[in-house]
N, C-alpha and C positions, 0 to 999 in steps of 0.2 A: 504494500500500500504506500502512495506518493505521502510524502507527509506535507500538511499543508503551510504554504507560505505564510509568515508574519502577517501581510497583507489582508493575506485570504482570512487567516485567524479572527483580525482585527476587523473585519465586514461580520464575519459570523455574531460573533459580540455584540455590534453597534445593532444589527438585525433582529437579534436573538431578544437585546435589552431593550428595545424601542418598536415592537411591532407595528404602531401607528406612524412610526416614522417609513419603517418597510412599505406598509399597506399604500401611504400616496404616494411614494415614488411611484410603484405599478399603479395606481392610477393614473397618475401623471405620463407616465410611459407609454401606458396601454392606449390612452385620448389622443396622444401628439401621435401615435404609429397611426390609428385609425382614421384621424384627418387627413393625412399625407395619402393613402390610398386609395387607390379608383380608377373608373376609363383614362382619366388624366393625372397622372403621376404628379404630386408637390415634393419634391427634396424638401427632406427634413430641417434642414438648415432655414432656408425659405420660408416655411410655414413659421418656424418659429421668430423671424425677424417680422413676419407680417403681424405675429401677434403682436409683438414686441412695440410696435407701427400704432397701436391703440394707444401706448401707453404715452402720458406726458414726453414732450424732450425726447421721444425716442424718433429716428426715421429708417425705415425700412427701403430697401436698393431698389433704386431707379427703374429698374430692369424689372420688377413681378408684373408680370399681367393682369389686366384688371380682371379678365377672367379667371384667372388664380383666384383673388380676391373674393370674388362672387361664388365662386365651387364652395371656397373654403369658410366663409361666413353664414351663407345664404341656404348651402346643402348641407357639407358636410358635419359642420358645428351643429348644428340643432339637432343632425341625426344620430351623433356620438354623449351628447348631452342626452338626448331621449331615451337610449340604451342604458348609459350610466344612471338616472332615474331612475328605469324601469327596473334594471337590476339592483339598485339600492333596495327599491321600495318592496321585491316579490322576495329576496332575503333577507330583511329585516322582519317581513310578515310572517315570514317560514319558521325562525329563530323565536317570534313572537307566541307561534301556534305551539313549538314544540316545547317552549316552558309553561303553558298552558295547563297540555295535556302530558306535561312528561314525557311527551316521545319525539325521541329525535327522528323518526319515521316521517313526522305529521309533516304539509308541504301544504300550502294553498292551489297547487295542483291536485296532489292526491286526495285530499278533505274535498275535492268537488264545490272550492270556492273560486276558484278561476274560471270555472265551466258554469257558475252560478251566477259570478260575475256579467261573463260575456252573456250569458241570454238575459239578465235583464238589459242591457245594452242594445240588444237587439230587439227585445221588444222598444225599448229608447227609437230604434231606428226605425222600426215599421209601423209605430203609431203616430198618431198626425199631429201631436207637441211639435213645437217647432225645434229642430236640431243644427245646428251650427257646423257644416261642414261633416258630420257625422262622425265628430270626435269627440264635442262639447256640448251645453246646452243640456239637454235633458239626461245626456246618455252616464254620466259621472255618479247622479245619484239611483239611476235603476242598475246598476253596476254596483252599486253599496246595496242597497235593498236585498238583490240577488245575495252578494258574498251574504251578508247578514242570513238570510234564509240558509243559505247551505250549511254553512256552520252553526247555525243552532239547530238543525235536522240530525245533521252527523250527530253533532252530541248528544241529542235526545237517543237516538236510534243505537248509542253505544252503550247507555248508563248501564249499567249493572249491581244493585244493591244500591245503591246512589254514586257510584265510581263508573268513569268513561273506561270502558275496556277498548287496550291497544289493540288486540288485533280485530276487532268490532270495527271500532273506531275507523280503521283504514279503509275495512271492504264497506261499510258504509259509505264512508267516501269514495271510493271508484264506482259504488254503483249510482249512488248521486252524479257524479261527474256524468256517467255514461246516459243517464237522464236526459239529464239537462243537457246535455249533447247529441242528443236523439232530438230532443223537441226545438233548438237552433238550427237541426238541418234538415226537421220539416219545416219550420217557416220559412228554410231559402227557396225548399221545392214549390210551394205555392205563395208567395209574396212577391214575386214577380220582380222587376228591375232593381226598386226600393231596394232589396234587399243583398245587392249586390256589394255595398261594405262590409255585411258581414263577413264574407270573405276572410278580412284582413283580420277580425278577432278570430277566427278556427285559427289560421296558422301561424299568426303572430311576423311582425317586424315593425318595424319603423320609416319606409321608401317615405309612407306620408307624414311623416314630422315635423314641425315649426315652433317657431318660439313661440308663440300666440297658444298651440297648444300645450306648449311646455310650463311656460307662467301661470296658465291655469288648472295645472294640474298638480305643481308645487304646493301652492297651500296645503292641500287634500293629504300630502307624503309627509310633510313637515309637521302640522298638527298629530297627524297619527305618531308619528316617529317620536316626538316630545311625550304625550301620553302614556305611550310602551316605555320611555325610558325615566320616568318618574314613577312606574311602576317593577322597574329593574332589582330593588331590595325585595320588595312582595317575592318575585319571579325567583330570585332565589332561595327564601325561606322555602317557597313552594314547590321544588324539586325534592325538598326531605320527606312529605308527608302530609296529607292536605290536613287532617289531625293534628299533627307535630306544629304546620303554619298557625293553624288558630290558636294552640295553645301559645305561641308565639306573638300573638296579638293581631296576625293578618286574614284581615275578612276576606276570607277565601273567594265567597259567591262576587262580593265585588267586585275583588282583583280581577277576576275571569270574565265578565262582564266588561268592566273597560277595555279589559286586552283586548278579547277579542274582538267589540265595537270597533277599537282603532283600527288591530290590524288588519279587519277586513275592510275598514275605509284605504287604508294603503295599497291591499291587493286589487280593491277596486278601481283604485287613479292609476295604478299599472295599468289593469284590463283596459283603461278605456285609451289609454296611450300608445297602446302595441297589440293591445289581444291576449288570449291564450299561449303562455311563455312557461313548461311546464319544467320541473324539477330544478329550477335555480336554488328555491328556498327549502329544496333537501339538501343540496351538494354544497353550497358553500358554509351556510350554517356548523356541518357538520366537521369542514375541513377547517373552517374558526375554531371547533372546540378541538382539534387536536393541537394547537397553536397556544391558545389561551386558554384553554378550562371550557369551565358552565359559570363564569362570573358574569352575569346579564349585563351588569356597568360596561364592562370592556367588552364579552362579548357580541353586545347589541350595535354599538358605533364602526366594529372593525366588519364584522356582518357585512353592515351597508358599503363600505369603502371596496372592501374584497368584490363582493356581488355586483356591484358598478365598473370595477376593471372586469371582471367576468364576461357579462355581457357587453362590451366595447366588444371586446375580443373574441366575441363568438358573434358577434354580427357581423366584423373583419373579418372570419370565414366564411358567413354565410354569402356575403358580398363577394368574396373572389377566388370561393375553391369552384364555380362554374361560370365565371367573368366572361359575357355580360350578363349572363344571367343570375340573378337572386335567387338565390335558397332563403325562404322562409324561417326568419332564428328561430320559429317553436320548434318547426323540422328537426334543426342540429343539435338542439339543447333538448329531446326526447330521444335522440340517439344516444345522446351522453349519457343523460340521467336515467334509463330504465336501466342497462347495466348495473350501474352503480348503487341503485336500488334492489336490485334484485344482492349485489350483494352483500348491503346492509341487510335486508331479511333474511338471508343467509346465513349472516354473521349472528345474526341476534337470535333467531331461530336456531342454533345452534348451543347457544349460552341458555335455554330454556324459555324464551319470552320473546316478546314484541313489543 
């Protein structure tokens, strides 16, 4: 074995001691690779002088194209920011769901609140309310409505003595999902043109993204994000024992109550931003706690940072592993994540539980 350089030592250390420091660099990294990429190539160098070109006192080289410019502000920026979003918002919700319910399993994909989400969305788009481009407008709160229903079905349909049973829990949820995903793609077959965005929530991306929907869909992440993380002490008394939390002083029924209110207001301002984007908020969640613990304080922030370079970088495939053609990121990101799931229940099913 090479023994590693003083160098190399001293990165491990600063990385090892400072994960939040780690976590934006790859953000940072992952945002400046995915602007620079496309039908029209930006040198990395370039992009980062155009940025730079915003700032006071700064001027960027003579020589960029104004259509540089226009790609990289007008396209590409809004649609790497609406990834990093969407990916904060469906791993922090996932992170949210599994201190909940205790299981690192639970996912706002597989709880069948992503799939709840998008058909109220969809009824949002084929009822005659008036909708905004059919991203905003009506569609945001029947996208909350929906997640809300799913998630309190699931749990209803899990309890057992008065405790959500994990592996209840799950197939409840895929058969919800499978539901409510049966009933979105009968209204595409008789709703006729109207119903022609749906589309884009079954398989998920961002081609259509802009700042206008992005601004308005921040509030929605941010409220929910602050609620889940002043309930991050709760969230951890509540991994011991939901008996052991009360004796603790933590009003169980509350805590679970606000949680999941928020976080299916988060997985819902995803859904209506991208659609159906499934297994983020199983796979990075859990590759945080192998990093950090189950401390919700640090786990919940580094979540969202992680899951935001995540999806940059799986939309940067979905964009140009068939260039010019788009791959759909729910496409690549249910490649990834059923594996990985499967061999999380594997694992766990093997340890005697779910």
């Amino acid at each position: 074995m090479v023994a590693a350089t003083p160098r190399a030592q001293w990165l491990a250390r600063i990385l090892g001691a400072s994960p939040f420091a780690a976590a934006t660099v790859l953000l940072l990294a992952s945002a400046l690779v995915a602007v620079t990429q496309g039908t029209a190539a930006i040198p990395l160098p370039t992009a980062i002088a155009m940025f730079l070109d915003r700032l006071p006192f700064v001027t960027a080289p003579a020589d960029v194209p104004e259509a540089w410019r226009r790609i990289l502000f007008e396209v590409r920026l809004p649609r790497v920011a609406a990834a990093g979003l969407v990916g904060a918002a469906l791993s922090y919700s996932g992170a949210a769901y599994q201190g909940v319910f205790r299981n690192p399993l639970a996912d706002p994909f597989l709880l069948g609140v992503a799939s709840g989400a998008a058909l109220g969305a969809s009824i949002a788009i084929v009822s005659p309310l008036p909708v905004d481009s059919y991203g905003f407008g009506w569609v945001p709160l029947f996208a909350f409505l929906g997640a809300c229903v799913a998630v309190l079905a699931v749990y209803a349909l899990s309890r057992r003595g008065g405790l959500a049973d994990n592996a209840t829990l799950l197939l409840a949820g895929i058969a919800l999902s499978a539901v409510a995903s049966g009933i979105t793609s009968f209204m595409l077959l008789t709703g006729g043109p109207k119903t022609f965005p749906i589309f884009s929530f079954l398989f998920g991306g961002f081609n259509t993204s802009t700042w206008t929907r992005l601004l308005l869909a921040t509030p929605y992440f941010a409220i929910g994000a602050v609620v889940v993380l002043l309930q991050s002490r709760a969230l951890n008394v509540l991994q011991l024992d939901e008996e052991q939390a009360a004796h603790l002083g933590v009003d169980v029924t509350r805590t679970k109550i606000i949680v999941l209110a928020a976080a299916s207001m988060i997985a819902a301002a995803a859904v209506a931003i991208a659609g159906v984007i499934g297994f983020v908020g199983l796979i990075v969640p859990h590759m945080v706690r192998m990093v950090v613990g189950n401390d919700y304080r640090r786990l919940l922030p580094l979540t969202a940072m992680l899951g935001a370079a995540f999806v940059i970088l799986v939309d940067l495939v979905a964009r140009r592993v068939l260039a010019p053609q788009e791959v759909p990121v729910g496409i690549v990101t249910e490649i990834l994540g059923a594996p990985f799931f499967l061999y999380l229940l594997r694992r766990r099913g093997s340890a005697g539980s779910l």
